[in-house]
PASEBA-1860 file (N, C-alpha, C; in nm, 3 decimals):
! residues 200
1> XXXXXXXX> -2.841/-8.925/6.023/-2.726/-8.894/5.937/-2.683/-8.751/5.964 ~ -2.578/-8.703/5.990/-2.461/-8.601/6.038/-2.465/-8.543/5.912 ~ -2.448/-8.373/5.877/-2.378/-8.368/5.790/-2.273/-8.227/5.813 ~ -2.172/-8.298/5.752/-2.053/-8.180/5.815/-2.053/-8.077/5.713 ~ -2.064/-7.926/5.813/-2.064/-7.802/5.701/-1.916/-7.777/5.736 ~ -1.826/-7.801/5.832/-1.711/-7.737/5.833/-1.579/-7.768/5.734 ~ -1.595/-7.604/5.696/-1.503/-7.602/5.547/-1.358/-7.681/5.556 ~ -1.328/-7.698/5.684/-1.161/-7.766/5.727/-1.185/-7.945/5.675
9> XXXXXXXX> -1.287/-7.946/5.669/-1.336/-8.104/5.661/-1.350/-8.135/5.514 ~ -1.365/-8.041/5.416/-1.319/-8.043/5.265/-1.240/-8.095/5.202 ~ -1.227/-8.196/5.103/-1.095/-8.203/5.033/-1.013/-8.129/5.003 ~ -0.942/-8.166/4.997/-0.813/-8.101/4.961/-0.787/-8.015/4.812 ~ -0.851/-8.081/4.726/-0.905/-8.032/4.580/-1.039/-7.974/4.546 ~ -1.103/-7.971/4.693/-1.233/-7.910/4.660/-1.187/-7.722/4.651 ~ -1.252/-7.654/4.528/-1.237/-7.503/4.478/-1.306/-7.426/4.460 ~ -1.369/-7.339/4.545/-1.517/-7.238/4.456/-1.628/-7.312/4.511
17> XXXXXXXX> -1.650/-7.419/4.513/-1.749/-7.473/4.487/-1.731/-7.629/4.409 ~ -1.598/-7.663/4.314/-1.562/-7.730/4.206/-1.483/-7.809/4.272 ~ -1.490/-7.927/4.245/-1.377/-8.029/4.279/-1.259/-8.047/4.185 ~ -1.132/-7.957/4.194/-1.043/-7.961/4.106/-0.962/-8.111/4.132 ~ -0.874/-8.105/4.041/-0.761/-8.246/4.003/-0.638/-8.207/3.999 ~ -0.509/-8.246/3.980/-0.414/-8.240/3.953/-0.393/-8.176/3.815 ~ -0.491/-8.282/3.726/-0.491/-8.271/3.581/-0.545/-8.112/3.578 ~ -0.606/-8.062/3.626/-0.677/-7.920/3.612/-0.603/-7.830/3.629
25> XXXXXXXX> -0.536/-7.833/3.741/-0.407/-7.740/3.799/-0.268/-7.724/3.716 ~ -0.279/-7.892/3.664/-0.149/-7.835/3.589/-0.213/-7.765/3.413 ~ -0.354/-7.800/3.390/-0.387/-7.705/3.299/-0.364/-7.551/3.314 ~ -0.420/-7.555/3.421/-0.416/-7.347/3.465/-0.277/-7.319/3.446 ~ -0.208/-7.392/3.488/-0.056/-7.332/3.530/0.025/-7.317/3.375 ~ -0.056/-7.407/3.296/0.000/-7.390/3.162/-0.072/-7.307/3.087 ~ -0.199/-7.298/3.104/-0.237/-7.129/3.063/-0.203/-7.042/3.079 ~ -0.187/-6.986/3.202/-0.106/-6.905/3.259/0.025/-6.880/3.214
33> XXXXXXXX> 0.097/-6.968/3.206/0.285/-6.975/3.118/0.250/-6.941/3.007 ~ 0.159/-6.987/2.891/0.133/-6.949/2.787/0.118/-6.841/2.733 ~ 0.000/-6.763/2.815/0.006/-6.624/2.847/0.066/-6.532/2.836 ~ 0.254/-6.595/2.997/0.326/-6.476/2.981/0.390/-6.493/2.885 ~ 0.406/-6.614/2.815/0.498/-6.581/2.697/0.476/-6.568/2.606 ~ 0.300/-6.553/2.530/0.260/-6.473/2.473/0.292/-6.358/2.464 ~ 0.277/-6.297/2.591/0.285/-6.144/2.596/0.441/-6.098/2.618 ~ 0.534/-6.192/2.621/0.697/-6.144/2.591/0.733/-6.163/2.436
41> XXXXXXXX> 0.653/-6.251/2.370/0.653/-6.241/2.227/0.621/-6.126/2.161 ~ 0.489/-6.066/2.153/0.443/-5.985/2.195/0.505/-5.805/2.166 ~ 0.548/-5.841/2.322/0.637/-5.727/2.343/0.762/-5.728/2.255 ~ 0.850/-5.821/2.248/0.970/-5.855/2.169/0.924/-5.800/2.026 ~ 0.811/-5.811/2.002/0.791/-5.794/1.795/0.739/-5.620/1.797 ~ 0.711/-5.572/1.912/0.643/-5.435/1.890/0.794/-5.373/1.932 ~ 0.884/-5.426/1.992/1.037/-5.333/1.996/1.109/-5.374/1.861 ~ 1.066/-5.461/1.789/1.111/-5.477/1.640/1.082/-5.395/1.520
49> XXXXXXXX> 0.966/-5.355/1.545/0.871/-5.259/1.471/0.912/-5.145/1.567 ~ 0.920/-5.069/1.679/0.991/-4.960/1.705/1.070/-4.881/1.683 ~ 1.205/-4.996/1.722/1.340/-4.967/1.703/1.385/-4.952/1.593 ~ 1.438/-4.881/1.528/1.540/-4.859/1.456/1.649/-4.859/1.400 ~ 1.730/-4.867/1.361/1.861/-4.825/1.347/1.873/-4.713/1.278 ~ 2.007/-4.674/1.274/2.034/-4.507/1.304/2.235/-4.524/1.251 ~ 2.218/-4.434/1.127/2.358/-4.388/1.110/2.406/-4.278/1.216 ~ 2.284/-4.231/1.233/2.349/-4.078/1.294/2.340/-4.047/1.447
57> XXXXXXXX> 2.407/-4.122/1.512/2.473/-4.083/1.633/2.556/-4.042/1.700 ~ 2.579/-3.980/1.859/2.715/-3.935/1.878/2.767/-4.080/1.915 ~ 2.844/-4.144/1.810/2.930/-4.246/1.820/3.091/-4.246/1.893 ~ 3.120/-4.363/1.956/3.224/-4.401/2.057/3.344/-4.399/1.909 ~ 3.457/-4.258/1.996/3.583/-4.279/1.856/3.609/-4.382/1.798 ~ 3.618/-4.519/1.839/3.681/-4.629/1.789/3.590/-4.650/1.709 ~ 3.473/-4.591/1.691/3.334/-4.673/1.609/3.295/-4.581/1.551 ~ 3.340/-4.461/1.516/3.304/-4.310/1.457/3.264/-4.331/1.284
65> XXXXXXXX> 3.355/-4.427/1.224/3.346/-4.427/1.064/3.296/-4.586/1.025 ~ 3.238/-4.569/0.932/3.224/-4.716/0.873/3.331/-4.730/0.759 ~ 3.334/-4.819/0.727/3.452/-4.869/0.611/3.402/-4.886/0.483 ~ 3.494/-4.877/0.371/3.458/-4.926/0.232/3.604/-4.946/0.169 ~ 3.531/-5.084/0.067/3.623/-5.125/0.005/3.659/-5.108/-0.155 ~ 3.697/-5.073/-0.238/3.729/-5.062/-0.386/3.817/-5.167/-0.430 ~ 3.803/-5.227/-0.534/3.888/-5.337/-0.563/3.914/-5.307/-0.761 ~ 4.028/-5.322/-0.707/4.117/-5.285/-0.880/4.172/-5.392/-0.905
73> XXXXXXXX> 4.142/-5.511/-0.983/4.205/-5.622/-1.014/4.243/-5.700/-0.887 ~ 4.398/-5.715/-0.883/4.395/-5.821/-0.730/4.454/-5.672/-0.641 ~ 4.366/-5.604/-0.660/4.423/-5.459/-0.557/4.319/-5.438/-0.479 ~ 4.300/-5.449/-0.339/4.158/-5.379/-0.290/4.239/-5.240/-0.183 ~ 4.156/-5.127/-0.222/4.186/-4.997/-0.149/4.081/-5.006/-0.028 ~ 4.111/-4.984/0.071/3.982/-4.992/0.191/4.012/-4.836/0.243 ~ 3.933/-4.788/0.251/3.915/-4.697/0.361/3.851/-4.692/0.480 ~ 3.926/-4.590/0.567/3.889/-4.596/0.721/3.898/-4.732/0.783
81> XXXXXXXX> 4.046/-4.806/0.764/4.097/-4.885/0.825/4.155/-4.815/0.987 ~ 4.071/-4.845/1.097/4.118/-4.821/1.205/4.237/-4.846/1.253 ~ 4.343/-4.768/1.338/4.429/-4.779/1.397/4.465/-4.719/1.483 ~ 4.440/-4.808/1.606/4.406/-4.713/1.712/4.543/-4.773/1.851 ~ 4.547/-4.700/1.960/4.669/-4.755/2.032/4.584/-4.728/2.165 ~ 4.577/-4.861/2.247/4.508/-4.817/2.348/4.576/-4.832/2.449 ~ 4.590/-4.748/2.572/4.620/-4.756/2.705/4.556/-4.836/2.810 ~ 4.381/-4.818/2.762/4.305/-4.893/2.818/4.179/-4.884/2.775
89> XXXXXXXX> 4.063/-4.984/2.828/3.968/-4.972/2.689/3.919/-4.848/2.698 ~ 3.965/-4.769/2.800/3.848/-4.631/2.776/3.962/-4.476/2.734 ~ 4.053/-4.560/2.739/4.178/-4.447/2.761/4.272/-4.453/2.590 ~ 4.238/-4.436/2.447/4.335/-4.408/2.351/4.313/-4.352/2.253 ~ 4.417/-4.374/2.149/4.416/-4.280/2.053/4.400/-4.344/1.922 ~ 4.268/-4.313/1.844/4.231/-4.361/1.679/4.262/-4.277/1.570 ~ 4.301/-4.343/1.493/4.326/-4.259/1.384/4.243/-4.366/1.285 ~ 4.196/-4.310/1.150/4.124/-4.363/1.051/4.206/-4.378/0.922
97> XXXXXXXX> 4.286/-4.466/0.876/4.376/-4.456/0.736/4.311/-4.540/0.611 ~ 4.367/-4.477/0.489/4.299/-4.578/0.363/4.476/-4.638/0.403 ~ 4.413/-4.767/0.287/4.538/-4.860/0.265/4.495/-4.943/0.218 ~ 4.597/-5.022/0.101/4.580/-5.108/-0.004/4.663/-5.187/0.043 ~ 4.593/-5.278/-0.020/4.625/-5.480/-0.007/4.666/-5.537/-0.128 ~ 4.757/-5.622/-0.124/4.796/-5.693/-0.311/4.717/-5.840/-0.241 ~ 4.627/-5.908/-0.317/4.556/-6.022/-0.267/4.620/-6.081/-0.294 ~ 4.714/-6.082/-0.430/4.799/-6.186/-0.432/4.898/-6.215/-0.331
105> XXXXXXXX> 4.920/-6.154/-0.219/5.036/-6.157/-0.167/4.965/-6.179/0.003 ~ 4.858/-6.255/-0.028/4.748/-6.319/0.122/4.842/-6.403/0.152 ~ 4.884/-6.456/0.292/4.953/-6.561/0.319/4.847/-6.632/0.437 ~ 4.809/-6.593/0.477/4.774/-6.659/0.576/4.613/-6.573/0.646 ~ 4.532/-6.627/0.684/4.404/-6.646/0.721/4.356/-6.696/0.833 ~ 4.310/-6.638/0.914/4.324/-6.706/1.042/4.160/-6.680/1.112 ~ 4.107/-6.755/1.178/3.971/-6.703/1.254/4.016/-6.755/1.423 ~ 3.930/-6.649/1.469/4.035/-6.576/1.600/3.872/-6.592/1.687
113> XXXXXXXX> 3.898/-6.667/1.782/3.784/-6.664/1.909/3.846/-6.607/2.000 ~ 3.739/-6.484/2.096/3.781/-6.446/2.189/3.694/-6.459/2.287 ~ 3.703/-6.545/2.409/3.582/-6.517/2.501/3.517/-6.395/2.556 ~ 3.424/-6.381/2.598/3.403/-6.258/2.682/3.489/-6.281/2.824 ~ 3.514/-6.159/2.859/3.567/-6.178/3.022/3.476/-6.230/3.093 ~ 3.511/-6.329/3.185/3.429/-6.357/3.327/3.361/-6.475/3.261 ~ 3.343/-6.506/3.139/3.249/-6.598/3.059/3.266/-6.699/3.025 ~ 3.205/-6.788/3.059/3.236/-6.938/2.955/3.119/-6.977/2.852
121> XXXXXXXX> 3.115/-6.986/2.711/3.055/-7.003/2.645/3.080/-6.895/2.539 ~ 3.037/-6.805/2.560/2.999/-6.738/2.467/3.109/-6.655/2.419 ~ 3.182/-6.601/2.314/3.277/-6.509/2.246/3.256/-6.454/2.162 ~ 3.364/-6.353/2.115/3.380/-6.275/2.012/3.438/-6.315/1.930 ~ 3.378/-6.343/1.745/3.497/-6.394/1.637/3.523/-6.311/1.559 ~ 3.650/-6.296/1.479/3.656/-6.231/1.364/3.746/-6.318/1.298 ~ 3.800/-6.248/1.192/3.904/-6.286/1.059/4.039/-6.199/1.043 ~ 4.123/-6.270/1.051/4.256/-6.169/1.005/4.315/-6.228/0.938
129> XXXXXXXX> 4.398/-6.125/0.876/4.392/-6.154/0.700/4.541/-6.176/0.705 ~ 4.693/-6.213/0.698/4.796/-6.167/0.659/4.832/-6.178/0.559 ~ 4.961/-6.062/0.477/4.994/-6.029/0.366/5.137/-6.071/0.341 ~ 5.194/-6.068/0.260/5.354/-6.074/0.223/5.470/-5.983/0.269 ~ 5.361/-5.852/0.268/5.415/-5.758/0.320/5.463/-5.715/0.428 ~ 5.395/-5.793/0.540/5.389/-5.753/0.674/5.284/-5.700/0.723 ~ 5.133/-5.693/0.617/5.027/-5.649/0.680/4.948/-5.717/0.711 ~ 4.902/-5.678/0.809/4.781/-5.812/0.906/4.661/-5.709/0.885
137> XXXXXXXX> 4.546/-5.717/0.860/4.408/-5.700/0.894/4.313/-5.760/0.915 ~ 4.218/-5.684/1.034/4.119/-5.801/1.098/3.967/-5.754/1.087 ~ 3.918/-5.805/1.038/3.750/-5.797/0.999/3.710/-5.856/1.093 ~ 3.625/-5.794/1.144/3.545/-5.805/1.240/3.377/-5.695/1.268 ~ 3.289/-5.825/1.331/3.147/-5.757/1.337/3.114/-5.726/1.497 ~ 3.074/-5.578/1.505/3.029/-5.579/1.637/2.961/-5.437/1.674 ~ 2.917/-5.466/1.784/2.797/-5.372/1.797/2.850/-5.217/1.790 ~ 2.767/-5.091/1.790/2.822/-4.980/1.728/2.813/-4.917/1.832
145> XXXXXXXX> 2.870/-4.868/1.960/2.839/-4.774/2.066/2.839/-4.653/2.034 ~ 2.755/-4.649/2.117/2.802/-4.458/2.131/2.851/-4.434/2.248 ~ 2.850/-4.287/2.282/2.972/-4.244/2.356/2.908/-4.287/2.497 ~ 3.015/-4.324/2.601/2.944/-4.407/2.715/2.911/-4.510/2.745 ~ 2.819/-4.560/2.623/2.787/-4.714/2.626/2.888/-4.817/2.599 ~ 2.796/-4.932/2.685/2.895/-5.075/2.734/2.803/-5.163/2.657 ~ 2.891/-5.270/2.636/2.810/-5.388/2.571/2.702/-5.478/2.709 ~ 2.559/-5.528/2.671/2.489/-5.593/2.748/2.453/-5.658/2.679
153> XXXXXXXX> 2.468/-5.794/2.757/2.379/-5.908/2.618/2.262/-5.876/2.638 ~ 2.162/-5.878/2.760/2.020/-5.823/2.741/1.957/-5.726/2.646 ~ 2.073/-5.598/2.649/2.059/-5.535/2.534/2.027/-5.556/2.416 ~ 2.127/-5.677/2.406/2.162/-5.722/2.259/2.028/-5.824/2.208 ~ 1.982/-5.878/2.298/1.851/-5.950/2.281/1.770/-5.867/2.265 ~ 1.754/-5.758/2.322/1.617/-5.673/2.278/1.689/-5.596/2.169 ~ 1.745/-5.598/2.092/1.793/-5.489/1.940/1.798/-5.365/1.992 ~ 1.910/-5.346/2.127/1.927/-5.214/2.120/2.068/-5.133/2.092
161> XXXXXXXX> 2.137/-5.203/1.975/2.248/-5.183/1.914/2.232/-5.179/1.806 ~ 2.302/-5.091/1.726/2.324/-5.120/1.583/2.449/-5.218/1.564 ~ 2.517/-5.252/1.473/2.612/-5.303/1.387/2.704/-5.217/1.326 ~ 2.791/-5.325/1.326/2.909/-5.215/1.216/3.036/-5.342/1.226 ~ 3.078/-5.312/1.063/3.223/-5.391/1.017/3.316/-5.293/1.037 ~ 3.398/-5.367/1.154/3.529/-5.280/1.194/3.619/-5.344/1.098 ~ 3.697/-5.294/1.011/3.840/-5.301/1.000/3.921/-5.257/0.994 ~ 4.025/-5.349/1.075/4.152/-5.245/1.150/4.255/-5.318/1.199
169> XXXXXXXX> 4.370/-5.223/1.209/4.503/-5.308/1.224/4.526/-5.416/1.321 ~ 4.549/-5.533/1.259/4.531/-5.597/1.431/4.637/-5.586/1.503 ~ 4.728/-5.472/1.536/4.798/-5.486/1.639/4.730/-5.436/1.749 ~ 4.638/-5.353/1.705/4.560/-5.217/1.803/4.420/-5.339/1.845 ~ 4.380/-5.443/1.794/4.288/-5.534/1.803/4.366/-5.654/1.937 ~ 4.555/-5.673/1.915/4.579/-5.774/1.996/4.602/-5.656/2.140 ~ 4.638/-5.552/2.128/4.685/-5.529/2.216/4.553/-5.465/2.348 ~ 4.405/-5.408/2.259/4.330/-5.431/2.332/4.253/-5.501/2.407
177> XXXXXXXX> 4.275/-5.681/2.325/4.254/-5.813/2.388/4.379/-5.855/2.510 ~ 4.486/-5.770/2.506/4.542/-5.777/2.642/4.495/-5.705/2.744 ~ 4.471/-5.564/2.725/4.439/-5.476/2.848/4.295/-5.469/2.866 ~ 4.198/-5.561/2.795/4.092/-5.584/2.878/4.031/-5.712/2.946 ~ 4.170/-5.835/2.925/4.155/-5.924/2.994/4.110/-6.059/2.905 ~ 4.111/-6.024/2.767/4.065/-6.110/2.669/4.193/-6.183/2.625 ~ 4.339/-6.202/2.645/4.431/-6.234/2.600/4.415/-6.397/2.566 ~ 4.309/-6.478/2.684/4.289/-6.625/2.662/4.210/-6.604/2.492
185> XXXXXXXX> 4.261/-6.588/2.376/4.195/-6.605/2.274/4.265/-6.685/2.178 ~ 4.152/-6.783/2.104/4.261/-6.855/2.042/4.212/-6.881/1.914 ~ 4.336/-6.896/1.781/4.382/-6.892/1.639/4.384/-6.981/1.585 ~ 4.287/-6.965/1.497/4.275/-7.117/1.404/4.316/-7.081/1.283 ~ 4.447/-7.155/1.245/4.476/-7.106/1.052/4.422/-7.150/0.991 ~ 4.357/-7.111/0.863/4.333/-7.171/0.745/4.377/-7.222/0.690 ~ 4.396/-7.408/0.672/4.491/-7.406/0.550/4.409/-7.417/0.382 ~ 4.305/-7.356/0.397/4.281/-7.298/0.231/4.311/-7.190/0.198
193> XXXXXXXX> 4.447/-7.150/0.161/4.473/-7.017/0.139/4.423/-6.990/0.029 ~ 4.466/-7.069/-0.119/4.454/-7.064/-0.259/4.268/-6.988/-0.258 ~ 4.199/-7.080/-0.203/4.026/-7.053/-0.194/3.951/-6.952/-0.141 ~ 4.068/-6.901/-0.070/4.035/-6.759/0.011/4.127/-6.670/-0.078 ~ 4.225/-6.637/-0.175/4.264/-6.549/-0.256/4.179/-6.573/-0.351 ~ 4.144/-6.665/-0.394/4.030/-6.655/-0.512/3.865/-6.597/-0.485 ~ 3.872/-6.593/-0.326/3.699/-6.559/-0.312/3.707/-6.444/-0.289 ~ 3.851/-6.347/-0.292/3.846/-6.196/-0.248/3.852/-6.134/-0.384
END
């Protein structure tokens, strides 16, 4: 009786010393996955407990003030309603105004999707409000730059933005959804007006 020591003559599943399986391999491989995404969990909850947020930065002009609202019967006074005129997104001019709203005189309600450029899926929403008067305002949520910074969704997955409620005129809102390529955005009216003057 022959016996063959040459290692080429081994199964194919023979390991170490161990005769592995399929079933074994795809165990390891799922330990292993488990692992790294243990340790991206992990990591993800210790930048939760890190990070911060922060009023006090050198903030991007358009994002310089936060807003507040006062409400006197069907009167709401807002301050630091943005109104800004842009040339281009990096190129204009903001100004910060108070200004009052008669709620009674809401006409119309609208929620406004805007894609991202280059993107399919994912967008930007807000709310704009119109009045009797001729005033439109648009509420809207979005991240708080500072000076320099660009939006990254990666970013935005790891919490490295703060927040902030912009509101502000939406002409300075449509006309920067033209000059940065966002103009495909589209307007859904409300027709519960009555339910939306009563919930303000």
């Amino acid at each position: 009786m022959v016996q063959r020591n040459d290692r080429n003559d081994r199964p194919s599943n023979y390991h170490c010393g161990v005769m592995t399986t399929p079933t074994v391999r795809r165990h390891r491989v799922l330990r292993a996955a488990l692992r790294v995404l243990a340790g991206a969990i992990v990591g993800y909850l210790v930048l939760i407990v890190v990070l911060r947020p922060s009023t006090e930065r050198d903030w991007s002009p358009d994002q310089e003030h936060t807003t507040t609202a006062i409400f006197s019967g069907d009167t709401v006074q807002i301050q630091n309603v943005r109104n800004a005129r842009y040339r281009s997104t990096e190129d204009f001019d903001v100004r910060w105004e108070p200004r009052s709203y008669d709620l009674r005189g809401l006409q119309s309600v609208w929620f406004v999707v805007e894609p991202f450029s280059g993107w399919r899926g994912p967008a930007h929403t807000f709310l704009s409000f119109g009045f009797a008067d001729g005033q439109f305002v648009a509420i809207s949520v979005e991240i708080r730059k500072e000076k320099g910074e660009s939006f990254s969704p990666l970013r935005g997955v790891l919490r490295q933005f703060e927040l902030i409620y912009i509101v502000g005129d939406e002409r300075d809102d449509d006309w920067l959804a033209t000059q940065s390529g966002h103009a495909r955005r589209r307007r859904y009216r409300s027709a519960r007006i009555a339910e939306a003057r009563h919930a303000m």
